[in-house]
LOLO-730602 format. One record per residue (C-alpha): x, y, z; residue in three letters; residue number from 1. Coordinates in steps of 0.02 Angstrom, whole numbers, plus 50000, padded with zeros to 5 digits. Example, Ala and Ser with C-alpha at 12.3 -4.5 7.8 and 13.67 -1.06 7.14 Angstrom:
2
c1:c2:c3:res:n
50615:49775:50390:Ala:1
50684:49947:50357:Ser:2
END
This chain:
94
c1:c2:c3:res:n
50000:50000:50000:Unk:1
50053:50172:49959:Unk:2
50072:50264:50103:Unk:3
50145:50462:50146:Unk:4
50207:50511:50290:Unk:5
50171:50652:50386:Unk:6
50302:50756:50526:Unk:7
50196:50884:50646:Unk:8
50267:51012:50737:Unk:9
50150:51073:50890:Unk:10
50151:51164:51039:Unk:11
50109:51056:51178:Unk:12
49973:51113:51295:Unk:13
49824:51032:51403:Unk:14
49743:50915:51261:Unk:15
49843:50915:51115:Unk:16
49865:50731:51093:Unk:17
49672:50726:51109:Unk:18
49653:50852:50964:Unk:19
49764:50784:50884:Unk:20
49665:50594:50902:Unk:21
49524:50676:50853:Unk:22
49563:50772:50721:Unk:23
49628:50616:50645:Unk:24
49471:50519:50680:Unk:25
49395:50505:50516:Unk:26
49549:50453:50412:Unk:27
49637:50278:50417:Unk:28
49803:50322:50526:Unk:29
49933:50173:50486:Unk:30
50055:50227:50607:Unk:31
50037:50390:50745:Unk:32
50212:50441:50861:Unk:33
50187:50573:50977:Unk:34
50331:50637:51081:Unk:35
50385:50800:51179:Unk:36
50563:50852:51180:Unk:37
50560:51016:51278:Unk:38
50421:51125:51358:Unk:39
50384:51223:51246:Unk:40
50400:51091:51051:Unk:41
50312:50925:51031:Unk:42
50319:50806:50887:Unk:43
50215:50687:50802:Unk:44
50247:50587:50654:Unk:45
50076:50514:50562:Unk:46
50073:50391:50415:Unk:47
49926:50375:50299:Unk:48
49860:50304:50122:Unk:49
49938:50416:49995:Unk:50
49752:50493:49925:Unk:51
49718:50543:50102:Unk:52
49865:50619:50153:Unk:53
49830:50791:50063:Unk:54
49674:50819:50173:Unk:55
49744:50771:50321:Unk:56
49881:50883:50306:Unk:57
49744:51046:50276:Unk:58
49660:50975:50445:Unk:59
49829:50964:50538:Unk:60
49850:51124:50474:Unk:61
49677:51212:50541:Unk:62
49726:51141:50713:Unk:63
49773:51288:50848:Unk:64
49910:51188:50909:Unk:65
50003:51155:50749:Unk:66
50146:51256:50700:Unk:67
50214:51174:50551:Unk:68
50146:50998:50446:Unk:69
50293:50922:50324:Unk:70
50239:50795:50197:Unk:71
50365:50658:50151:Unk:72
50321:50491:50041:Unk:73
50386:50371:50137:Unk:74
50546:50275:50083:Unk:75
50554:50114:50030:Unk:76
50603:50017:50181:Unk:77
50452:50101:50271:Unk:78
50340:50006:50105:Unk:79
50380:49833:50191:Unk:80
50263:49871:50346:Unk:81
50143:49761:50357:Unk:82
49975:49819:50469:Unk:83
49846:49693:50497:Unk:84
49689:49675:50617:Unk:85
49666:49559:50769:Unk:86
49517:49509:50785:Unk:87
49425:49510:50978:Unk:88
49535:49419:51110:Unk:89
49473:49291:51190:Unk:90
49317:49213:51151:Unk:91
49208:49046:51174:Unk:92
49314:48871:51197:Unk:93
49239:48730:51120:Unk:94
END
């Protein structure tokens, strides 16, 4: 699957991950990072499906939070991913 990749640079405050979950919400995320590396920068790195990634930069971008979006293809290497669903643990024994 074709798949971008997306490099967000916010401010962190009192609910950004949660905007940032929500905002997201709607599209199929492959892959979210979030991390902090001083008080005042945070970081989060968010892969998509290539014909999605587009629009979710423009609503990353609309988000008070976000300072800059960045929107790489990913490489090669990152193509080898494989994502699958579990289905529910657990379950009835026979």
């Amino acid at each position: 699957m074709e798949h971008a990749r997306l490099t967000v640079t916010l401010r962190p405050t009192t609910g950004t991950l949660a905007r940032l979950a929500s905002t997201l919400n709607n599209h199929r995320v492959l892959d979210l990072a979030f991390s902090t590396a001083a008080p005042a920068s945070a970081r989060a790195v968010v892969r998509v499906p290539r014909p999605e990634a587009v629009r979710v930069q423009q609503k990353l971008r609309r988000m008070v939070d976000v300072l800059d979006v960045a929107l790489e293809p990913a490489g090669p290497a990152e193509d080898t991913v494989e994502v699958r669903e579990v289905g529910p643990v657990g379950g009835r024994g026979r």
